[in-house]
C-alpha positions, 0 to 999 in steps of 0.5 A, a space after each residue: 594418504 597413500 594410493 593402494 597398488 593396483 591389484 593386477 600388473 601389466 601382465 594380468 597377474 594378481 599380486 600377493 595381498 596383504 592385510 591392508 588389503 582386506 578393507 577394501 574387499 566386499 562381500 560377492 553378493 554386494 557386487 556381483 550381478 544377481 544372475 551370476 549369484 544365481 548360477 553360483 548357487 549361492 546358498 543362505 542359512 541353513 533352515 531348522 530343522 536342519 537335515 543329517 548326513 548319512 550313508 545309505 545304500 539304494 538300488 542303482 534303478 531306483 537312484 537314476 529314477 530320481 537323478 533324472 528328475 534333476 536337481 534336487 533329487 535328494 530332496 525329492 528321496 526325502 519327501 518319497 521317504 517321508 510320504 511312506 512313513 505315513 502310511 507305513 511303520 518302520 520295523 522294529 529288528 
């Protein structure tokens, strides 16, 4: 059986790869140290029920309130909208 070429030259430069390649490969997560997925922000399956995207316009105060608290501020919006529906009903226009 034939050796496979290195994947990077002298140099440092990756050569092109080729289908017979791809075997060889492993996924990240089976490779990579588990604080650097952590940093990637590697995420999983999303959860039912899943979120919509949308447009929305809000009020520039009201969107930096909630980008200073960090990440997942979007998050944050939903849950602030979903606490209001139960205490208020939607308007019917």
């Amino acid at each position: 059986m034939s050796k496979s070429k290195p994947l990077v030259d002298a140099d440092g430069e990756v050569r092109t790869l080729t289908a017979a390649d791809m075997p060889h490969f492993r996924p990240a997560k089976d490779v990579l140290p588990k604080t650097l997925m952590a940093k990637l922000n590697m995420r999983g399956p999303q959860k039912s029920p899943t979120k919509e995207r949308i447009t929305i316009r809000l009020s520039p105060e009201v969107v930096q309130r909630f980008r200073d608290t960090g990440d997942g501020w979007q998050t944050r919006v939903d849950m602030a909208l979903k606490d209001w529906l139960k205490l208020h009903q939607p308007a019917n226009v």
